[in-house]
C-alpha positions in Angstrom: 5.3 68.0 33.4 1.5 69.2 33.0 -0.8 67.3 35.3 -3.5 65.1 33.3 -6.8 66.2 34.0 -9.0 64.3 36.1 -11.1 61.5 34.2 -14.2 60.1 34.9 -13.6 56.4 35.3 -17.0 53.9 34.5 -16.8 50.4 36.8 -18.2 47.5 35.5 -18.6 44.7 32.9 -17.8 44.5 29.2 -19.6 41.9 26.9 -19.7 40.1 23.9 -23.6 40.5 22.7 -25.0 38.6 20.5 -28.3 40.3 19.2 -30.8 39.2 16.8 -31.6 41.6 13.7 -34.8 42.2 12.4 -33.8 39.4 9.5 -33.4 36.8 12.6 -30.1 36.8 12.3 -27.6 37.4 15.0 -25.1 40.1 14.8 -21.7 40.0 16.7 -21.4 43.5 18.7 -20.0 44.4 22.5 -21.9 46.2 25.1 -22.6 46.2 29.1 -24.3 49.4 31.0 -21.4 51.1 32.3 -19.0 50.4 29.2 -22.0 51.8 26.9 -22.7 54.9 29.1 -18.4 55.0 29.7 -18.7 55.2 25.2 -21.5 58.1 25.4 -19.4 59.9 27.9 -16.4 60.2 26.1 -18.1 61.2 23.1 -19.3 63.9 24.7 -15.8 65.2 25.0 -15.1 63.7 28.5 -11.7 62.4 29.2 -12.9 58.9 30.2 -11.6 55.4 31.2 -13.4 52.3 31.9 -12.0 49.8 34.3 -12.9 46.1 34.2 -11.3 42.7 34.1 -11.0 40.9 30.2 -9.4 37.6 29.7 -6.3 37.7 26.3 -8.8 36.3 23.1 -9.8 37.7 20.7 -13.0 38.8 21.8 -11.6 40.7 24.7 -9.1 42.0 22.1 -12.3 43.5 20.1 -14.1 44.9 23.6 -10.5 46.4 23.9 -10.3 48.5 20.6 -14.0 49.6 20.5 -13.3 51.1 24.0 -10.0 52.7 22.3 -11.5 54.0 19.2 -13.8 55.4 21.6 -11.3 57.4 23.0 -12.4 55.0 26.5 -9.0 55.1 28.5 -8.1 51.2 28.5 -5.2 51.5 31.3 -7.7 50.1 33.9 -8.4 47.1 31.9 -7.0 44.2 33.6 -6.4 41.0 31.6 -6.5 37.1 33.1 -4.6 34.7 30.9 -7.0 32.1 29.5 -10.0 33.5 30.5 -13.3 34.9 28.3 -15.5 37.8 28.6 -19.2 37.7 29.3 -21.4 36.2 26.9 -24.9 38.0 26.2 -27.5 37.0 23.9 -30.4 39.5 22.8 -33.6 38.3 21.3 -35.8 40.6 20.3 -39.0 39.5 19.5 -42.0 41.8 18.4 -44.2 39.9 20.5 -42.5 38.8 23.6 -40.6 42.3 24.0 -36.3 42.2 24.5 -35.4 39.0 25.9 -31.5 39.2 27.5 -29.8 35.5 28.4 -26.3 36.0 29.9 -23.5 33.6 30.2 -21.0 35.5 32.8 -20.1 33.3 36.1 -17.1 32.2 34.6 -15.9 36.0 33.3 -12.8 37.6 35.2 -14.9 41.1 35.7 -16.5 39.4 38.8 -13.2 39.1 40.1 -11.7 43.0 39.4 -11.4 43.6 43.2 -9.4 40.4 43.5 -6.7 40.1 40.8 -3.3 40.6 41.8 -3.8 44.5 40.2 -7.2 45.7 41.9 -5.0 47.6 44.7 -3.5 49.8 41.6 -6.8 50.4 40.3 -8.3 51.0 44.0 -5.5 53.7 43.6 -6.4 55.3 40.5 -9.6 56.0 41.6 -8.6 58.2 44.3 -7.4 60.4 40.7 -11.0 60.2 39.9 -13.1 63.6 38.8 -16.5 61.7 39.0 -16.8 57.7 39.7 -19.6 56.1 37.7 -21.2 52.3 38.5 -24.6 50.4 38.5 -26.3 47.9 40.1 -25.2 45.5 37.5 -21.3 46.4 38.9 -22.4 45.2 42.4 -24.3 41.8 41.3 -20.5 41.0 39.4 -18.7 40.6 42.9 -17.8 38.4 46.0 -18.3 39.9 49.5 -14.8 39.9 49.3 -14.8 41.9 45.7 -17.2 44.2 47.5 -15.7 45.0 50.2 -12.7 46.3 48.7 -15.1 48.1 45.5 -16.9 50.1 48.4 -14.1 51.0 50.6 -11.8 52.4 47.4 -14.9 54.4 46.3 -15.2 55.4 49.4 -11.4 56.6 49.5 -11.8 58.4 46.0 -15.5 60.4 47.4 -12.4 61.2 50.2 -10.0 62.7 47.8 -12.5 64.6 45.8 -14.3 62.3 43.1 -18.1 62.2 42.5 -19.5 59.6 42.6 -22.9 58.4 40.7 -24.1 55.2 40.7 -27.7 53.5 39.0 -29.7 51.1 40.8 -29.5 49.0 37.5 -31.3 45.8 39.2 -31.5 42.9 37.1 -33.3 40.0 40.0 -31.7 37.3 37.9 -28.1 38.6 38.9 -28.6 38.5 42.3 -30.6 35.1 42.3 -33.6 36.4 44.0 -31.8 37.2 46.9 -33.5 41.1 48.0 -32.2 41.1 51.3 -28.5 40.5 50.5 -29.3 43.1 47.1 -30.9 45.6 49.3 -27.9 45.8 51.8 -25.4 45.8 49.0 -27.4 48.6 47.6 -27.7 50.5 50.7 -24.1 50.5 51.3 -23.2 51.7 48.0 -26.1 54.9 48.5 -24.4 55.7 51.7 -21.5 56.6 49.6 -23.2 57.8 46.5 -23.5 61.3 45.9 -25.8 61.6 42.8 -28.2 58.9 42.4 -30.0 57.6 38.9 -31.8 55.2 39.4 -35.0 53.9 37.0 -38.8 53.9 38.7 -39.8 50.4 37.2 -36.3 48.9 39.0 -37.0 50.9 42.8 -40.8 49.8 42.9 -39.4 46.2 41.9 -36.6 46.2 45.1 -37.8 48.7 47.4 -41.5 48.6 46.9 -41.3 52.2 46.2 -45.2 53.5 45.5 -43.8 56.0 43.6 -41.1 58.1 41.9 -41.7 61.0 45.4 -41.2 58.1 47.4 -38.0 56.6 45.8 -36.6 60.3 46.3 -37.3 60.2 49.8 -35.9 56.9 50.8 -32.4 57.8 49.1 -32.3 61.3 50.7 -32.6 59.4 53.5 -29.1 57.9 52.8 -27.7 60.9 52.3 -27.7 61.3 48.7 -27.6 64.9 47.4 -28.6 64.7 43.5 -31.2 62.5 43.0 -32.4 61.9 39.3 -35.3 59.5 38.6 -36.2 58.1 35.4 -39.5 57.3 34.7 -39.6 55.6 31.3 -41.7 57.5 28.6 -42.8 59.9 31.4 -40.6 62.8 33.2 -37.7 62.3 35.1 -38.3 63.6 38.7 -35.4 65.7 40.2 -34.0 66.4 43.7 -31.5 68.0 44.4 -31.1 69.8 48.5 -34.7 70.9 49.0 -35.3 71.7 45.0 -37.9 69.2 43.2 -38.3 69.5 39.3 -40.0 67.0 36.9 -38.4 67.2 33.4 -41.0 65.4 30.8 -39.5 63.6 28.2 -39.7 66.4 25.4 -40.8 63.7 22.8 -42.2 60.0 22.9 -40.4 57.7 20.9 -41.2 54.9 19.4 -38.4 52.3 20.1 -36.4 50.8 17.6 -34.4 49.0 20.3 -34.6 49.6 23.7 -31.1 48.8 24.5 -28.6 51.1 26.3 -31.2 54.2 26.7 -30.9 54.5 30.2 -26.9 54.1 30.0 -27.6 56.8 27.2 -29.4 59.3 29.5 -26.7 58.9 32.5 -24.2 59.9 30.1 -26.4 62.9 28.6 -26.8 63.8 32.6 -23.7 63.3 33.7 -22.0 65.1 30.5 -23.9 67.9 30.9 -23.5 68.4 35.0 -19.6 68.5 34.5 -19.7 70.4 31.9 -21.9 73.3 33.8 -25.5 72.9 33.3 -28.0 72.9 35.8 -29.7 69.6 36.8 -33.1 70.5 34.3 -31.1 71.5 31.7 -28.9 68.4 32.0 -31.9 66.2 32.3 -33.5 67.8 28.9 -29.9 66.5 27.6 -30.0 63.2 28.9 -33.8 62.8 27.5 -32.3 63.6 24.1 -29.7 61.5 24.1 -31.7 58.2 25.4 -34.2 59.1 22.3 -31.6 59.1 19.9 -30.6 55.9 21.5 -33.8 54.5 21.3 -34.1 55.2 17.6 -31.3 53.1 16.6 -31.1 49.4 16.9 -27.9 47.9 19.7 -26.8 49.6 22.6 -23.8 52.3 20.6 -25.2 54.6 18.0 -23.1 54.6 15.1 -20.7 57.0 15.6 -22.4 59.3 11.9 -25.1 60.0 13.8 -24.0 60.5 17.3 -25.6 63.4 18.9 -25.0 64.3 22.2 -26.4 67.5 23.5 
């Protein structure tokens, strides 16, 4: 029998989103930072699965086949009879900027790590080529839930598997609690071998001064690839004792912010496996989060999907 090749496999939490069109209206759509950047990464020619917790509606039905017309591996997709997904609402507003209000205590991906299936999936990741999760992953789970996420990563890093992971912090999903975020955080970077977090979110958790200093707090952890992004500025690269700053080749104007930082981990993370070297992928990732940003919701329509 020929041996599968290794997938990447993207942690985290699937919603339904409810965003507001330029008409006021509000379209029906799905979305969630690691399922969009899990999308991205598979369109890029990755074999990729994402691995999260729906309930058996409808609406988890419809998360479900977007991930599969994808071509998003839906094996790690655990289902919990009678319960919903997320709910996310997305106003934006020309004059108050992208407002996001979230509905999500009661959804079964905060409990992935403590279903009656999460020691099968704690074994599939050991399979893993490259493990990919946020901050927003971490803020989903009991210290229970965590425990087990970080010691079945660490298992996977173990066998082999890479593993990246964004500092996606959102204060409203940890309920203002730094100290408790900050510990989660650091245990996570101890095991975290390339590292992409955004500017805006460090200075916000760390205090970081600046993008230098955010590199040398999580080399300091031990992480080896460290990729910055700094909004409409360059991304800063580390990567051993190598420093690069990558400038964003051209400023967009944004139709929709939505999903372009998912966008530019996938560009990043596409283009690492694939071969390129760390600038090279970074000029990738830019391109993709601006092709992102150019079109309104988090998944470009699959006509004009560009990756790199």
């Amino acid at each position: 029998m020929t041996e599968q090749p290794k997938r990447v496999i993207s942690i985290g939490e699937a919603t339904i989103e409810l965003a507001r069109g330029a008409d006021g209206r509000f379209a029906l759509q799905s979305g969630g930072d690691t399922f969009n950047t899990a999308i991205y990464l598979a369109r890029a020619g990755l074999n990729t699965a994402f691995a999260t917790a729906l309930g058996d509606d409808p609406y988890s039905e419809a998360i479900a086949a977007l991930a599969k017309a994808e071509g998003v591996g839906t094996d790690l997709i655990m289902r919990a009879a009678g319960r919903l997904p997320a709910l996310a609402l997305i106003d934006n507003d020309a004059a108050k900027g992208r407002r996001l209000h979230y509905w999500r205590e009661a959804a079964p991906a905060r409990e992935l790590f403590e279903l009656p299936g999460w020691a099968h999936l704690a074994e599939a990741l050991t399979t893993a080529r490259l493990i990919y999760f946020s901050g927003i992953t971490l803020s989903l789970y009991s210290n229970v839930g965590l425990g087990r996420f970080l010691a079945a990563i660490e298992l996977a890093r173990k066998a082999g598997a890479t593993i990246a992971f964004d500092g996606n912090f959102r204060p409203h999903d940890w309920k203002g609690e730094l100290t408790r975020t900050r510990t989660v955080f650091a245990e996570a970077l101890k095991r975290t071998d390339i590292a992409l977090p955004a500017y805006d979110d460090e200075a916000v958790l760390w205090g970081d001064p600046s993008p230098e200093a955010t590199i040398a707090r999580l080399q300091a952890f031990g992480v080896g690839e460290i990729v910055v992004k700094n909004g409409p500025n360059s991304a800063s690269i580390a990567v051993g004792a190598m420093r690069e700053e990558v400038p964003v080749p051209e400023v967009v104007t944004p139709v929709d912010a939505t999903a372009a930082g998912d966008g530019f981990n996938a560009g990043y993370l596409a283009s690492r496996i694939s071969g390129s070297k760390p600038a090279d992928a970074a000029q990738a990732a830019h391109k993709l989060a601006a092709h992102v940003l150019r079109h309104r919701g988090a998944i470009v329509p699959r006509t004009g999907a560009v990756m790199h």
